[in-house]
N, C-alpha and C positions, 0 to 999 in steps of 0.2 A: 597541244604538244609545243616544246621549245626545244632549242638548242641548248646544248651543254659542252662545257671548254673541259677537256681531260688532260693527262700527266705531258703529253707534247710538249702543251704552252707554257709548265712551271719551269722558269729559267730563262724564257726566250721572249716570251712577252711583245712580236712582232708588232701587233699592233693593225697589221691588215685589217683584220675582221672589223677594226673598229672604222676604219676608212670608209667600209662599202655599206656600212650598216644603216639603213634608211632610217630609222628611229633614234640612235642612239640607246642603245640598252646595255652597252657591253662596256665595264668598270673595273678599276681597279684604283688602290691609291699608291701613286710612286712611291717608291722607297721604304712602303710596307708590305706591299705584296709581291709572290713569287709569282702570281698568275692574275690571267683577265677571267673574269664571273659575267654571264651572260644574267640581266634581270628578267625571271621569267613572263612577268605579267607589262613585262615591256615589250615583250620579244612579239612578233609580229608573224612570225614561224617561213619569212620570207627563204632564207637561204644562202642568203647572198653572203653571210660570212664565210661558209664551208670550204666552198672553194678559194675564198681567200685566204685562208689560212696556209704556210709552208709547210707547216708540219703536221696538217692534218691532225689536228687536235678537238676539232668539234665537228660535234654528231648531233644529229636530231632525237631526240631522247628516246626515240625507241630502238634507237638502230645503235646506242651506246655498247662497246663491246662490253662483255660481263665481267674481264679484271679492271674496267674503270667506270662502276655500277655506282662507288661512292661517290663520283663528282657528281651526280644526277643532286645528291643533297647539297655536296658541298657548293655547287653552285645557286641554289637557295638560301643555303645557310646565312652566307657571305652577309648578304644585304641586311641581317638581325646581329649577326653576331661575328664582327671581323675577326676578333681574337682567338675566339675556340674555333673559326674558321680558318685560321693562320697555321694552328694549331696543328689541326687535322689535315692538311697537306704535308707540314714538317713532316707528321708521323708517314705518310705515305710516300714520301719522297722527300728524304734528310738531306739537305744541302753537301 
């Protein structure tokens, strides 16, 4: 199991989650992306971003609600593919 960052984070991008994160797993690249992407085979499935988060934007992937079932990929995606990943947030939440 890992964590996964959903529609909260796209826009607000706090940045807690990445403070408390014991590994460092959690990315994004300035000024191209709308949201932070947890890497899942980094993730350590500790917890500690959850509660840091303000806007309660991430979940542990089973406990993902089911209208934000797509970040489960799109937070995989990211790390192969940032553009069709960029992509598929626009379409999920148009600026």
């Amino acid at each position: 199991m890992t964590y996964i960052i959903t529609t909260p984070c796209v826009d607000v991008q706090d940045q807690s989650c990445v403070e408390v994160c014991p590994v460092d797993c959690i990315y994004f690249d300035e000024g191209e992306d709308r949201m932070l992407y947890i890497q899942p085979d980094e993730c350590i499935d500790c917890g500690a971003c959850e509660p840091a988060c303000p806007v309660t934007a991430i979940f542990a992937e089973d406990d993902v609600p089911a209208e934000e079932q797509a970040y489960v990929a799109i937070n995989v995606e990211w790390f192969d593919d940032k553009a069709g990943t960029r992509a598929k947030v626009d379409a999920l939440k148009p600026a």
